[in-house]
CHARMM-style PDB file with segment names, atoms N, HN, CA, C and O in Angstrom:
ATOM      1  N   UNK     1       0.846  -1.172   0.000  1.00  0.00      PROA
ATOM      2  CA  UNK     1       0.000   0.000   0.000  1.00  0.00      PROA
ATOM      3  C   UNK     1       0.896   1.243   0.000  1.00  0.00      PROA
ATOM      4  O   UNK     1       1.748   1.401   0.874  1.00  0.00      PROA
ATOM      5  N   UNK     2       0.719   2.018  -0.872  1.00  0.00      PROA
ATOM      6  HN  UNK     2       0.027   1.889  -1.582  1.00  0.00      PROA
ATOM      7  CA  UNK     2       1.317   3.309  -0.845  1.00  0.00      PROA
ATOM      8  C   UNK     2       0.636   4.533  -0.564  1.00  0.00      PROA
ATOM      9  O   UNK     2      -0.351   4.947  -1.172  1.00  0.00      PROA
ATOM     10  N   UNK     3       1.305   5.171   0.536  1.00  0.00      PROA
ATOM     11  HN  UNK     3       2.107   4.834   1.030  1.00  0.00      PROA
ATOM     12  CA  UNK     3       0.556   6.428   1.288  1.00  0.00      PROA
ATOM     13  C   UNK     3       1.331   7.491   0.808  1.00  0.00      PROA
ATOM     14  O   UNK     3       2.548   7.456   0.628  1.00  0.00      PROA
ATOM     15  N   UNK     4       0.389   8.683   0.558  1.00  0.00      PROA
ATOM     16  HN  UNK     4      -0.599   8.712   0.704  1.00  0.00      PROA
ATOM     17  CA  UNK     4       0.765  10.122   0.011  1.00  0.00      PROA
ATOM     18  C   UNK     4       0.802  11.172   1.178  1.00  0.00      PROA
ATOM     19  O   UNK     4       0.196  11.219   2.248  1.00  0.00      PROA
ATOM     20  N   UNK     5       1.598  11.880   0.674  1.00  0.00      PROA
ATOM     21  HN  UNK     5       2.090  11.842  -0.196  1.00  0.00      PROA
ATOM     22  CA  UNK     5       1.804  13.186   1.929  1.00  0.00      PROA
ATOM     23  C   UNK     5       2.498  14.474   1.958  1.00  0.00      PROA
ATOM     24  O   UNK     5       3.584  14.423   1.381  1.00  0.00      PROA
ATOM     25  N   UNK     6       2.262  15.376   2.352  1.00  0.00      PROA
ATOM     26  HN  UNK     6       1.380  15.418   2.821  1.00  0.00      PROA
ATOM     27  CA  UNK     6       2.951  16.528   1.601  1.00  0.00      PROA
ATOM     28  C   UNK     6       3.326  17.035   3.021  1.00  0.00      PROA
ATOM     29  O   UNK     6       2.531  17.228   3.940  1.00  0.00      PROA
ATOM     30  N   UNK     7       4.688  17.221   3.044  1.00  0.00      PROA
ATOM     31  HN  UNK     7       5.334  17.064   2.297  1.00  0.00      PROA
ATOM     32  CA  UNK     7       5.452  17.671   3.964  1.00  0.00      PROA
ATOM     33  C   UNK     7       5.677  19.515   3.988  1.00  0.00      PROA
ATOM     34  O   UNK     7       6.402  20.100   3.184  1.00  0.00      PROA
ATOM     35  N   UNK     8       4.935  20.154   5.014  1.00  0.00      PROA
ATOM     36  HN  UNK     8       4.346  19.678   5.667  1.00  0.00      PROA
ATOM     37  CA  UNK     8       5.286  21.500   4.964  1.00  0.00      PROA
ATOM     38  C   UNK     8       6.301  21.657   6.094  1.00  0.00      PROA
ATOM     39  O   UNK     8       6.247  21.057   7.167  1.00  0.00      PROA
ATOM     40  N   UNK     9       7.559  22.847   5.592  1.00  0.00      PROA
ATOM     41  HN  UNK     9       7.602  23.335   4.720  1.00  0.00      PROA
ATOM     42  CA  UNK     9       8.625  22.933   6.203  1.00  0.00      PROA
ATOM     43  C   UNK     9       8.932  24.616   6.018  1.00  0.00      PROA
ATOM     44  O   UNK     9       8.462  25.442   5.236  1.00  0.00      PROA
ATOM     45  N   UNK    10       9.942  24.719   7.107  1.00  0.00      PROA
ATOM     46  HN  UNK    10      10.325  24.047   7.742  1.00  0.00      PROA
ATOM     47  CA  UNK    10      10.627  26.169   6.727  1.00  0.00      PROA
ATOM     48  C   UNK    10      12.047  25.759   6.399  1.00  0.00      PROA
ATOM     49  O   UNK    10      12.800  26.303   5.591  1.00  0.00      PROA
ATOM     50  N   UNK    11      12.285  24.691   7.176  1.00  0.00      PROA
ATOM     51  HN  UNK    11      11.673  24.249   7.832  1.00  0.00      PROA
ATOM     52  CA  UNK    11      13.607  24.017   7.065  1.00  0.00      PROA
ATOM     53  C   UNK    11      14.259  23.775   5.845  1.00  0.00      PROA
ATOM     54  O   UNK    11      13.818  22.914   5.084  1.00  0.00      PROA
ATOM     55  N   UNK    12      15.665  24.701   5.455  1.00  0.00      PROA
ATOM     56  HN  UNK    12      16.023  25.401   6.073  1.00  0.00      PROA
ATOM     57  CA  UNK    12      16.154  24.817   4.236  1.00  0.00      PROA
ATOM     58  C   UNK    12      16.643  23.375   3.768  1.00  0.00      PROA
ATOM     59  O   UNK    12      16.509  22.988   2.608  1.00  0.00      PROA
ATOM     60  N   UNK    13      17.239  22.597   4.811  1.00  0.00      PROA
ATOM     61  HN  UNK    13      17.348  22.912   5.754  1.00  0.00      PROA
ATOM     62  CA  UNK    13      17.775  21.540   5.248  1.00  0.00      PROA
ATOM     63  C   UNK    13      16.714  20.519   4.187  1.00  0.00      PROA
ATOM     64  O   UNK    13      17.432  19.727   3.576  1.00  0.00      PROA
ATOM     65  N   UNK    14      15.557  20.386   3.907  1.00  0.00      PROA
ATOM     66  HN  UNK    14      14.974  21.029   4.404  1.00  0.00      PROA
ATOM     67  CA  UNK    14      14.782  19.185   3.036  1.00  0.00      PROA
ATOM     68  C   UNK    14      15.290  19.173   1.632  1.00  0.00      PROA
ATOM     69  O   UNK    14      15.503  18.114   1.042  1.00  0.00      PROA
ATOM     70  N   UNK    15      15.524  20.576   0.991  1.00  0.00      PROA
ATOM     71  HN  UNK    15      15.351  21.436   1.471  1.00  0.00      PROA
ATOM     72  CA  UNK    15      15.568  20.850   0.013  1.00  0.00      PROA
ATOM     73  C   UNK    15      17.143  20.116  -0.716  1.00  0.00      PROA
ATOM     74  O   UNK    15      17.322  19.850  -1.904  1.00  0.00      PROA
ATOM     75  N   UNK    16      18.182  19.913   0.504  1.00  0.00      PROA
ATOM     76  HN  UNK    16      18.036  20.130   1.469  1.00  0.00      PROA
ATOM     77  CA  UNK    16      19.250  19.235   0.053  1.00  0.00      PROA
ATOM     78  C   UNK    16      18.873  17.771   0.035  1.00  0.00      PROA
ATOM     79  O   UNK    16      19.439  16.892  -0.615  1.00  0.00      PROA
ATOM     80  N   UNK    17      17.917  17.648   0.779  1.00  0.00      PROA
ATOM     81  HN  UNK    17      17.458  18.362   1.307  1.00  0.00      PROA
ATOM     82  CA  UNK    17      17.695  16.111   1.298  1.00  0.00      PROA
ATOM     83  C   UNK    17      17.146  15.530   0.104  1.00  0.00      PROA
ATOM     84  O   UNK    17      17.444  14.424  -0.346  1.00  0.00      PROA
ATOM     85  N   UNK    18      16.223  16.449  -0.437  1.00  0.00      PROA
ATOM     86  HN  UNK    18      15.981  17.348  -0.071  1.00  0.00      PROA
ATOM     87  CA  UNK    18      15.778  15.718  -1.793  1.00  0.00      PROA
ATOM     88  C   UNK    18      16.369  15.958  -2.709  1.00  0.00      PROA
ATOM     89  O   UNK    18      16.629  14.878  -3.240  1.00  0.00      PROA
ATOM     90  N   UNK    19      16.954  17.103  -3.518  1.00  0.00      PROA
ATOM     91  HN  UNK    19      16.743  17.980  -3.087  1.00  0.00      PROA
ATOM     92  CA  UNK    19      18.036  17.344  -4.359  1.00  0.00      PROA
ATOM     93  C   UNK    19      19.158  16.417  -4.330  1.00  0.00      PROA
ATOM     94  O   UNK    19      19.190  15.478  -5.126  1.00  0.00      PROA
ATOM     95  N   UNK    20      20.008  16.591  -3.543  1.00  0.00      PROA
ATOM     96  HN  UNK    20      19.982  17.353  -2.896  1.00  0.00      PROA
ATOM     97  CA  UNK    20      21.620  16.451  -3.423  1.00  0.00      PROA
ATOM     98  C   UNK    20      21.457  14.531  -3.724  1.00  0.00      PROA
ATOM     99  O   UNK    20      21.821  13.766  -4.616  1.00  0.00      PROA
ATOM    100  N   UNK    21      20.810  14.412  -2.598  1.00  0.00      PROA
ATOM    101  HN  UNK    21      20.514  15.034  -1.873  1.00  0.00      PROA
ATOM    102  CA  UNK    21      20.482  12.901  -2.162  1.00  0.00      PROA
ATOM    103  C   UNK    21      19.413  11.978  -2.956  1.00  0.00      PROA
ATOM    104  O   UNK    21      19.132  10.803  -2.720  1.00  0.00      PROA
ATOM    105  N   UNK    22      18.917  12.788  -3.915  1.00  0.00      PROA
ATOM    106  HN  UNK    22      19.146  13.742  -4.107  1.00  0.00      PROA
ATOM    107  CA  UNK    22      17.883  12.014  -5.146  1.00  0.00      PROA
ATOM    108  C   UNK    22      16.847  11.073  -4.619  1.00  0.00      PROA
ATOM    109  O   UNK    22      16.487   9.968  -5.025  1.00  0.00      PROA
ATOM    110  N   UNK    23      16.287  12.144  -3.137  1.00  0.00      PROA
ATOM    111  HN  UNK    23      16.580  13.041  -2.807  1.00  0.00      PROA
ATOM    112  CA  UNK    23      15.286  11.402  -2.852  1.00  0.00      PROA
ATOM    113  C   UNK    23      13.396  11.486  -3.400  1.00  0.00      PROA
ATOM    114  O   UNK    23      12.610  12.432  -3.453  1.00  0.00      PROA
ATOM    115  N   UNK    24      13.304  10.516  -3.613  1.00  0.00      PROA
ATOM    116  HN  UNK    24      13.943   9.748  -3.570  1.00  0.00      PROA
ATOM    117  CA  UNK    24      12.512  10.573  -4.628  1.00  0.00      PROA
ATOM    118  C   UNK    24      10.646  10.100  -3.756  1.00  0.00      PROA
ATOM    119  O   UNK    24      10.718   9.578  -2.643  1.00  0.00      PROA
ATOM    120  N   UNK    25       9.576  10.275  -4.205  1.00  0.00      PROA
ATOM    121  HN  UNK    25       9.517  10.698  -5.109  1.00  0.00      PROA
ATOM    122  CA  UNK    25       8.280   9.651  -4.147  1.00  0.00      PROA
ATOM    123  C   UNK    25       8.096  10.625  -2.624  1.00  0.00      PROA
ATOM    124  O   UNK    25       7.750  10.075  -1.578  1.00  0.00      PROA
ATOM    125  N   UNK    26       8.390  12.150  -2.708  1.00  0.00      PROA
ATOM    126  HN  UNK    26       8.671  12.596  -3.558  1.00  0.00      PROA
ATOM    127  CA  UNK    26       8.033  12.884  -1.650  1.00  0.00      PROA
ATOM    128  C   UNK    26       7.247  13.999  -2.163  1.00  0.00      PROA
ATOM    129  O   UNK    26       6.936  13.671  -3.308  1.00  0.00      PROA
ATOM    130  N   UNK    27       6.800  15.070  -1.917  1.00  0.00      PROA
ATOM    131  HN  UNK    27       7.052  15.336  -0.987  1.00  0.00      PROA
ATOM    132  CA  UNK    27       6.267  16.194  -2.329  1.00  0.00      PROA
ATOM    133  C   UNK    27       6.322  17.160  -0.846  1.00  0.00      PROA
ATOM    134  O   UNK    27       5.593  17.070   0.142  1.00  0.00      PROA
ATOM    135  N   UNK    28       7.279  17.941  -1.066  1.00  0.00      PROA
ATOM    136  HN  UNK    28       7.871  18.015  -1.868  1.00  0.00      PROA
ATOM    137  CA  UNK    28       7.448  19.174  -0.256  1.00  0.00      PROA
ATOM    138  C   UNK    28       7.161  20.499  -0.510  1.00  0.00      PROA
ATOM    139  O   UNK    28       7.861  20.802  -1.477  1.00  0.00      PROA
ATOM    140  N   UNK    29       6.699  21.174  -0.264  1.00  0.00      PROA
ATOM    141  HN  UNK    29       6.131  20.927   0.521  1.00  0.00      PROA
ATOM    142  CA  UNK    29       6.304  22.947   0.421  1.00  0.00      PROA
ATOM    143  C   UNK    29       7.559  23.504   1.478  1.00  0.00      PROA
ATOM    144  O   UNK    29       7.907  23.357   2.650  1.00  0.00      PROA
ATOM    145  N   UNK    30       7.870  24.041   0.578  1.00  0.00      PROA
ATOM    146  HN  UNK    30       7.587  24.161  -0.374  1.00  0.00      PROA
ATOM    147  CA  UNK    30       9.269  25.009   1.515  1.00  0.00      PROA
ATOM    148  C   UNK    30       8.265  26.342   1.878  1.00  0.00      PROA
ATOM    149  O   UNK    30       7.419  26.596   1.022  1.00  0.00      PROA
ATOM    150  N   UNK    31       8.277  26.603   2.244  1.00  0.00      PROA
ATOM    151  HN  UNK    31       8.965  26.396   2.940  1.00  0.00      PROA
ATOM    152  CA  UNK    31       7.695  28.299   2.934  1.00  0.00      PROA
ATOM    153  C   UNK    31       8.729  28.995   3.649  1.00  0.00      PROA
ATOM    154  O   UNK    31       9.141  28.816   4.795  1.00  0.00      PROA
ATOM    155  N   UNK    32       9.102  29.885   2.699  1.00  0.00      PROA
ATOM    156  HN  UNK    32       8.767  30.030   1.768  1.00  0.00      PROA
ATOM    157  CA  UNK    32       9.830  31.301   2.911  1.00  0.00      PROA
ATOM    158  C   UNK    32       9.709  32.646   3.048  1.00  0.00      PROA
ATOM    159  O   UNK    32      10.015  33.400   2.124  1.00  0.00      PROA
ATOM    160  N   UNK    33       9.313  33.023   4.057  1.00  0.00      PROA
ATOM    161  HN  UNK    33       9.065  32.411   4.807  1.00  0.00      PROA
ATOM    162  CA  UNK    33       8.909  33.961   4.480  1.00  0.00      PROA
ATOM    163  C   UNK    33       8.672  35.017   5.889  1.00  0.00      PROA
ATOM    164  O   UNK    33       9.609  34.659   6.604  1.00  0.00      PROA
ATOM    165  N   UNK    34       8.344  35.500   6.228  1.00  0.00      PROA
ATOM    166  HN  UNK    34       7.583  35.790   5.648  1.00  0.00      PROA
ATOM    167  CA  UNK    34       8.626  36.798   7.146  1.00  0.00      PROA
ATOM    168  C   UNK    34       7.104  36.676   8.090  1.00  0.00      PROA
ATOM    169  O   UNK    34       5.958  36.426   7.716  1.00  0.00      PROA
ATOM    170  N   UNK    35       7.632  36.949   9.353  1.00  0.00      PROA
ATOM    171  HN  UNK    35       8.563  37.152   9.656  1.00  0.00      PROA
ATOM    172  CA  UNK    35       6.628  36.754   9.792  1.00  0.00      PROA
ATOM    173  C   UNK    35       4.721  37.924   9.428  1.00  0.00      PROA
ATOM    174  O   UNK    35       3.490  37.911   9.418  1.00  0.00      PROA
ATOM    175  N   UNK    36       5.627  38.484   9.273  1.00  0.00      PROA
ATOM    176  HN  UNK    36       6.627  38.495   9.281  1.00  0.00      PROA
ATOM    177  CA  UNK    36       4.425  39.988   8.559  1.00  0.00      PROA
ATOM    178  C   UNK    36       3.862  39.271   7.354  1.00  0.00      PROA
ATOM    179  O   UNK    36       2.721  39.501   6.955  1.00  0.00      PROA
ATOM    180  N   UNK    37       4.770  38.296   6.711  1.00  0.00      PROA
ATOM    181  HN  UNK    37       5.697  38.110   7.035  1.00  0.00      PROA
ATOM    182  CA  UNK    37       3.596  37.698   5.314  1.00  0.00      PROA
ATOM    183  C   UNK    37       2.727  36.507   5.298  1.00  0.00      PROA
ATOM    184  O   UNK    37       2.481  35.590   4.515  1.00  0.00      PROA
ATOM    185  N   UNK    38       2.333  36.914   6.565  1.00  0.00      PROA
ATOM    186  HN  UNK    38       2.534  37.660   7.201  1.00  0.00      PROA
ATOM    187  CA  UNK    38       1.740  35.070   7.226  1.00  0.00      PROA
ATOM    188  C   UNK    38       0.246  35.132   6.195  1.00  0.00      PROA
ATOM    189  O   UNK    38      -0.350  34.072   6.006  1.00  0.00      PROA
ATOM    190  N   UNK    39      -0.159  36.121   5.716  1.00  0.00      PROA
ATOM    191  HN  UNK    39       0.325  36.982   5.869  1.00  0.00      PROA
ATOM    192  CA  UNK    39      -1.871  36.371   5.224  1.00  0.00      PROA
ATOM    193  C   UNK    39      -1.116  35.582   3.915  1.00  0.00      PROA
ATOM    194  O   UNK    39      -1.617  34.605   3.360  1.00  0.00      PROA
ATOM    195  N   UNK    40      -0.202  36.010   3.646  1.00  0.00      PROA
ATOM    196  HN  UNK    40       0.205  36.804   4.097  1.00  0.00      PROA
ATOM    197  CA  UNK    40      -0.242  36.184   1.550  1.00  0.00      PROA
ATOM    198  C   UNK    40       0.314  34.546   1.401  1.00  0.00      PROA
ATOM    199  O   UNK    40       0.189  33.792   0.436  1.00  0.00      PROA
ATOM    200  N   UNK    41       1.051  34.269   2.888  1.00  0.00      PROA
ATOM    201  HN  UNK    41       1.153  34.881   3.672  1.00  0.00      PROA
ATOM    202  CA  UNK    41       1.958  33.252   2.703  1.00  0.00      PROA
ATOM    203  C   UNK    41       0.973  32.003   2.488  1.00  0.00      PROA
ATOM    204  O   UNK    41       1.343  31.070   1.775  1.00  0.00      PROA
ATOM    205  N   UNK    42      -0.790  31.988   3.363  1.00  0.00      PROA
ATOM    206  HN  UNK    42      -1.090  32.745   3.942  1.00  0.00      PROA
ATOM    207  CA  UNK    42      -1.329  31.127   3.755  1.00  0.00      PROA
ATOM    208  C   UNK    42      -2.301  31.086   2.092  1.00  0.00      PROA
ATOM    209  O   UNK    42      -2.646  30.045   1.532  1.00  0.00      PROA
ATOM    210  N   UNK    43      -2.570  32.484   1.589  1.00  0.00      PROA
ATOM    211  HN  UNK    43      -2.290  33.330   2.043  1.00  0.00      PROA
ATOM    212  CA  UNK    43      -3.526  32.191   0.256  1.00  0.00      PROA
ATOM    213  C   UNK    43      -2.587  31.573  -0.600  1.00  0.00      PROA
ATOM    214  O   UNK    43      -3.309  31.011  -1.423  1.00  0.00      PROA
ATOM    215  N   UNK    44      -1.599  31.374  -0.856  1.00  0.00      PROA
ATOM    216  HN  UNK    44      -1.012  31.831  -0.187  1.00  0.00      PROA
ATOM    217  CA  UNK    44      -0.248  30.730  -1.677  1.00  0.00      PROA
ATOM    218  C   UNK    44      -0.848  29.221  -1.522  1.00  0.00      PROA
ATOM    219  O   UNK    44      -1.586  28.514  -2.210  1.00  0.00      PROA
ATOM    220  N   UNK    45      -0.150  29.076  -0.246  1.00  0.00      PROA
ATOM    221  HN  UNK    45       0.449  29.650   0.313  1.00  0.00      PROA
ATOM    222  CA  UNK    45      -0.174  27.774   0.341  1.00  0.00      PROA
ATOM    223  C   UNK    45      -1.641  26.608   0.008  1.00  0.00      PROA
ATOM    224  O   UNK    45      -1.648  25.402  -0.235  1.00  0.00      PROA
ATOM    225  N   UNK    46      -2.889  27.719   0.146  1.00  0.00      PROA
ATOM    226  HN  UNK    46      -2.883  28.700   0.344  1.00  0.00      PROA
ATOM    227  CA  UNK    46      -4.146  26.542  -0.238  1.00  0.00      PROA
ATOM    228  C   UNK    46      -3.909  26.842  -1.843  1.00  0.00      PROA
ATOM    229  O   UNK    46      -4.485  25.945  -2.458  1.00  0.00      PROA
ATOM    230  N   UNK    47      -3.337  27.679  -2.667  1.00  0.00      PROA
ATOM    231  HN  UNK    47      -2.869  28.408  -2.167  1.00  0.00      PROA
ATOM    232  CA  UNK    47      -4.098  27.348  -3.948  1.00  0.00      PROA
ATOM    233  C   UNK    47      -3.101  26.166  -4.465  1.00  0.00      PROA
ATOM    234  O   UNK    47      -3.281  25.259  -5.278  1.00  0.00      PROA
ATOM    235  N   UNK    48      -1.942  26.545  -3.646  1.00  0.00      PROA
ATOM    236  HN  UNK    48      -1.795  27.281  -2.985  1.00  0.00      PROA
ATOM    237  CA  UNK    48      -0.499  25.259  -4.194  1.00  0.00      PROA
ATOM    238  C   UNK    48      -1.308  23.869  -3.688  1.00  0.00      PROA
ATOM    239  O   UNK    48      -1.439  22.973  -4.522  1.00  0.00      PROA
ATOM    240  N   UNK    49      -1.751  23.713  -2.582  1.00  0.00      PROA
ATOM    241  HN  UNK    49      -1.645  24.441  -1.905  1.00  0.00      PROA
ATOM    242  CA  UNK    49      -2.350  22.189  -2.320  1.00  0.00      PROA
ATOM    243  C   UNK    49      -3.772  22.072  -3.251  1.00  0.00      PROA
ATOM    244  O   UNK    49      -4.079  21.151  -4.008  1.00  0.00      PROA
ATOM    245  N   UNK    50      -4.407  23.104  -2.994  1.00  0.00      PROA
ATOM    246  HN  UNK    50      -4.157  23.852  -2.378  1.00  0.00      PROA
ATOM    247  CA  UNK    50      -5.876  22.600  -3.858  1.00  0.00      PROA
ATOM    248  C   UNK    50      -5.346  22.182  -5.565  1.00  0.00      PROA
ATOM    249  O   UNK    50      -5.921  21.262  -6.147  1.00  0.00      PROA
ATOM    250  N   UNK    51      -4.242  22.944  -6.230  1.00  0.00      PROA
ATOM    251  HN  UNK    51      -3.775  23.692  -5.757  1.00  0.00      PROA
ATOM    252  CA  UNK    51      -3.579  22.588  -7.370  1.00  0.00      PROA
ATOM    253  C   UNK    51      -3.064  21.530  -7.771  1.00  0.00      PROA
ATOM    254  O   UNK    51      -3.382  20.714  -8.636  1.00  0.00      PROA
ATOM    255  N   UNK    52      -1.953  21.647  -6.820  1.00  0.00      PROA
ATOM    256  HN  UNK    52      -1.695  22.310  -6.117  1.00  0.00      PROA
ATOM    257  CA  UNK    52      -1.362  20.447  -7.389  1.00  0.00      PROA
ATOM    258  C   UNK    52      -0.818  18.915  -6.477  1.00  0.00      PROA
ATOM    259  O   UNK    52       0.162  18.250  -6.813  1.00  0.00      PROA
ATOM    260  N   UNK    53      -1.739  18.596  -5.271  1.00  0.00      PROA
ATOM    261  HN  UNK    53      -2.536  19.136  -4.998  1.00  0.00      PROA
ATOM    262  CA  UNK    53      -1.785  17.902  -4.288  1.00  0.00      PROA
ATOM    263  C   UNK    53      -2.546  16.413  -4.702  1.00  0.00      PROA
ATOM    264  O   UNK    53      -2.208  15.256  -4.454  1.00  0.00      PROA
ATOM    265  N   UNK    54      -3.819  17.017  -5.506  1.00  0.00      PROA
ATOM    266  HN  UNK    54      -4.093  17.957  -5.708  1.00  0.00      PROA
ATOM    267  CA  UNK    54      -4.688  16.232  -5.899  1.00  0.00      PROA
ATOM    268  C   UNK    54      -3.868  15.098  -6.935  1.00  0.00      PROA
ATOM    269  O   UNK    54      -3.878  13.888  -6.708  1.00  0.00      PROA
ATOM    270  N   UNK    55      -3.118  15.771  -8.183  1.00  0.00      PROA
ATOM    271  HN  UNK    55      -3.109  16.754  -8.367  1.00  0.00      PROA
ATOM    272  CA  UNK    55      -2.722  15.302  -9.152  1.00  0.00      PROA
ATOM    273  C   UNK    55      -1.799  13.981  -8.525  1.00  0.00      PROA
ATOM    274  O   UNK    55      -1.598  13.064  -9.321  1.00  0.00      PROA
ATOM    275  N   UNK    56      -1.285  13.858  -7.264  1.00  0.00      PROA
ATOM    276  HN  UNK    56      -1.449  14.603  -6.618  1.00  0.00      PROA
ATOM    277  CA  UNK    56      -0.443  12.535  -6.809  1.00  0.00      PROA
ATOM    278  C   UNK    56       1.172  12.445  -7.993  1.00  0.00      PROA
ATOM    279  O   UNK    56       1.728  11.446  -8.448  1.00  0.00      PROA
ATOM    280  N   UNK    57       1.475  13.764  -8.151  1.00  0.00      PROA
ATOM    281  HN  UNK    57       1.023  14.576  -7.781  1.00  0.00      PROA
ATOM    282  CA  UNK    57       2.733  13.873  -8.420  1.00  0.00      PROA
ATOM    283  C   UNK    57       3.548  14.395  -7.295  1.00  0.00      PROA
ATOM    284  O   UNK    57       3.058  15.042  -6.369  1.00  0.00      PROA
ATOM    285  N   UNK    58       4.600  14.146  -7.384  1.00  0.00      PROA
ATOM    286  HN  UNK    58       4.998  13.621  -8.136  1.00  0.00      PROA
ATOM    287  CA  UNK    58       6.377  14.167  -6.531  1.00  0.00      PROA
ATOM    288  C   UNK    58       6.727  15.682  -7.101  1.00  0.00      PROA
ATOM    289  O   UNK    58       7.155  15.910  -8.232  1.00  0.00      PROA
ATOM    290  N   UNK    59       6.458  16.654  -6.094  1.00  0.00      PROA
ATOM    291  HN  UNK    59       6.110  16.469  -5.175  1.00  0.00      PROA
ATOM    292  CA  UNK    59       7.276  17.806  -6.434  1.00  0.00      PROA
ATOM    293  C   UNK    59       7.555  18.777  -4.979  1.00  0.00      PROA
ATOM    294  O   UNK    59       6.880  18.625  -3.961  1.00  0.00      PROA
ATOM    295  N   UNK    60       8.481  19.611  -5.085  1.00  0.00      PROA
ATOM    296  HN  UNK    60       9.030  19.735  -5.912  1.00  0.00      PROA
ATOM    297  CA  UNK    60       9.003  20.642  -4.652  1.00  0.00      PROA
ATOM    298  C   UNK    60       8.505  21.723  -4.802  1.00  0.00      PROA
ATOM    299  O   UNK    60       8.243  21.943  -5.984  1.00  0.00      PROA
ATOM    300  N   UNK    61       8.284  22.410  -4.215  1.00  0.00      PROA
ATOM    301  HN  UNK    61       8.497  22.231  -3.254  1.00  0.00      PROA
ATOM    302  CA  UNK    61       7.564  23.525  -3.920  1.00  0.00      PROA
ATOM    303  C   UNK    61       8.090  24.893  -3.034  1.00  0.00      PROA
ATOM    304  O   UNK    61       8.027  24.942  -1.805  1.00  0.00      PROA
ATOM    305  N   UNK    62       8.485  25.715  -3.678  1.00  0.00      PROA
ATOM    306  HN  UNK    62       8.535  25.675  -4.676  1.00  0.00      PROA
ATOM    307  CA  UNK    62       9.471  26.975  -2.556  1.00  0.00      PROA
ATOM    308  C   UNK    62       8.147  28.036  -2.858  1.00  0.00      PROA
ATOM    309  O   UNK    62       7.605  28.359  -3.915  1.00  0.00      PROA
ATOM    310  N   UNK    63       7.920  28.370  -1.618  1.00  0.00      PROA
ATOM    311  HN  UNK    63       8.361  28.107  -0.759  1.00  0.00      PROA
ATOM    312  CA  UNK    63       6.651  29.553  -1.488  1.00  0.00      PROA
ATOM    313  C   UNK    63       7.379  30.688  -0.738  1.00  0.00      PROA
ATOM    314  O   UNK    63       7.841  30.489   0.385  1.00  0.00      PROA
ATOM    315  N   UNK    64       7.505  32.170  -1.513  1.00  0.00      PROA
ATOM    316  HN  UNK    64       7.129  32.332  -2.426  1.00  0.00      PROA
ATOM    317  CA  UNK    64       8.075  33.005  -1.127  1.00  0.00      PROA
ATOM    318  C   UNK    64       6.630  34.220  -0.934  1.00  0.00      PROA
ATOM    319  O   UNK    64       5.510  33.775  -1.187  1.00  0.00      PROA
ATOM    320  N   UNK    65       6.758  35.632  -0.511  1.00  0.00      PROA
ATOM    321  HN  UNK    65       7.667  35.994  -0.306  1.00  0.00      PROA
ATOM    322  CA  UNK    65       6.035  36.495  -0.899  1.00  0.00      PROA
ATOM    323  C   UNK    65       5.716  36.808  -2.216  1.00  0.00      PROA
ATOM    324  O   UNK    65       4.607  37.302  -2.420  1.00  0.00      PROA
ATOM    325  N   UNK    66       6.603  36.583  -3.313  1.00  0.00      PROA
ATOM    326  HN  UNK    66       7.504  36.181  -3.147  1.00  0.00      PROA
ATOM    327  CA  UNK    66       6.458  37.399  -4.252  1.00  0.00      PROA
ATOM    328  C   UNK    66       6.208  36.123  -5.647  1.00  0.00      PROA
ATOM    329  O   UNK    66       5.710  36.189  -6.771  1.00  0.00      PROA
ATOM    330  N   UNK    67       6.659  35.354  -5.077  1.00  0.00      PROA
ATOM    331  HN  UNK    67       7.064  35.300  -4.164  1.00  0.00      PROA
ATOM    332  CA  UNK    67       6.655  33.991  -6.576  1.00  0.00      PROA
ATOM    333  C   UNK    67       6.380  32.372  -5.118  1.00  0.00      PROA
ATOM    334  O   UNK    67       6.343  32.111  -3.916  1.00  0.00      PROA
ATOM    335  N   UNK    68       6.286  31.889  -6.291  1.00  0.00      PROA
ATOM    336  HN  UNK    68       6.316  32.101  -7.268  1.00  0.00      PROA
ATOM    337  CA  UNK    68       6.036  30.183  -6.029  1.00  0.00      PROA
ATOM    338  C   UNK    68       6.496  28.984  -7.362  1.00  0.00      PROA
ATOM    339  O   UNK    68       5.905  28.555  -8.353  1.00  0.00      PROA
ATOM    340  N   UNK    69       7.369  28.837  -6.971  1.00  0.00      PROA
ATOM    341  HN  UNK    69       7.849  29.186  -6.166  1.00  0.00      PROA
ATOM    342  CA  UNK    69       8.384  27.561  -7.699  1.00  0.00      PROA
ATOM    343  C   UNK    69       7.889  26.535  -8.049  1.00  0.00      PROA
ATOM    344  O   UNK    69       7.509  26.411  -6.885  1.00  0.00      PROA
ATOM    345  N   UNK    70       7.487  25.597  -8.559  1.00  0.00      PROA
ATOM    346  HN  UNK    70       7.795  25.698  -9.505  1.00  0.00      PROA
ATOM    347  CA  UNK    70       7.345  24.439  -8.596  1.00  0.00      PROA
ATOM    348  C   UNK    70       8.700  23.289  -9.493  1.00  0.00      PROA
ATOM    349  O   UNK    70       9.244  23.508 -10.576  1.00  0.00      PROA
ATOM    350  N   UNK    71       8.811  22.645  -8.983  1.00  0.00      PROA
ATOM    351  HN  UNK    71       8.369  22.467  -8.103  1.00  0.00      PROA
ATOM    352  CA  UNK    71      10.081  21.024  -9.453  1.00  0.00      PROA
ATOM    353  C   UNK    71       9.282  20.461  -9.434  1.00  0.00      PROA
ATOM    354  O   UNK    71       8.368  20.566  -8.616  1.00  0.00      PROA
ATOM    355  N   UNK    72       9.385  19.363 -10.681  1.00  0.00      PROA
ATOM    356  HN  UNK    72      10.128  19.278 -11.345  1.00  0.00      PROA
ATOM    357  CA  UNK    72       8.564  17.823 -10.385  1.00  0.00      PROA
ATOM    358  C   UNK    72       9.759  17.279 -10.176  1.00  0.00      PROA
ATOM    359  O   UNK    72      10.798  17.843 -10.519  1.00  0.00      PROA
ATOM    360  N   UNK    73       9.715  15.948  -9.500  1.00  0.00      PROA
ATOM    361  HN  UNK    73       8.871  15.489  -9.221  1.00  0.00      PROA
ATOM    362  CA  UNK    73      10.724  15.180  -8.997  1.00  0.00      PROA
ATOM    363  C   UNK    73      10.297  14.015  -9.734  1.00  0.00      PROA
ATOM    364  OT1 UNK    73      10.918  12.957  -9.630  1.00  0.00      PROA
TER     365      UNK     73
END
């Protein structure tokens, strides 16, 4: 049985973990940001899961104030 899950982090530290280390069949949300952008940071955050959470693809995700990244893995 294979279980899905999307890991939200601030921790820069995942982003090597899956890069560097070619770890694969994860889907992470980096959130970068300031505590003053907690409003803009959180409307980001549901349209990135209502988007692309459903689809059951492996990607990376860096959520800043101003842009939002996406990697497929």
């Amino acid at each position: 049985m294979s279980k899905k899950g999307v890991l939200l982090t601030e921790d820069k530290d995942f982003g090597e973990l899956v890069f560097a280390h070619g770890i694969i069949g994860v889907a992470v949300v980096f959130l970068r940001f300031h505590k003053t952008e907690i409003e803009e940071i959180q409307r980001r955050l549901l349209v990135v899961l209502t988007d692309y959470y459903p689809k059951k693809e492996n990607f990376f995700i860096t959520i800043t104030n101003s842009k939002t990244r996406l990697t497929k893995l």
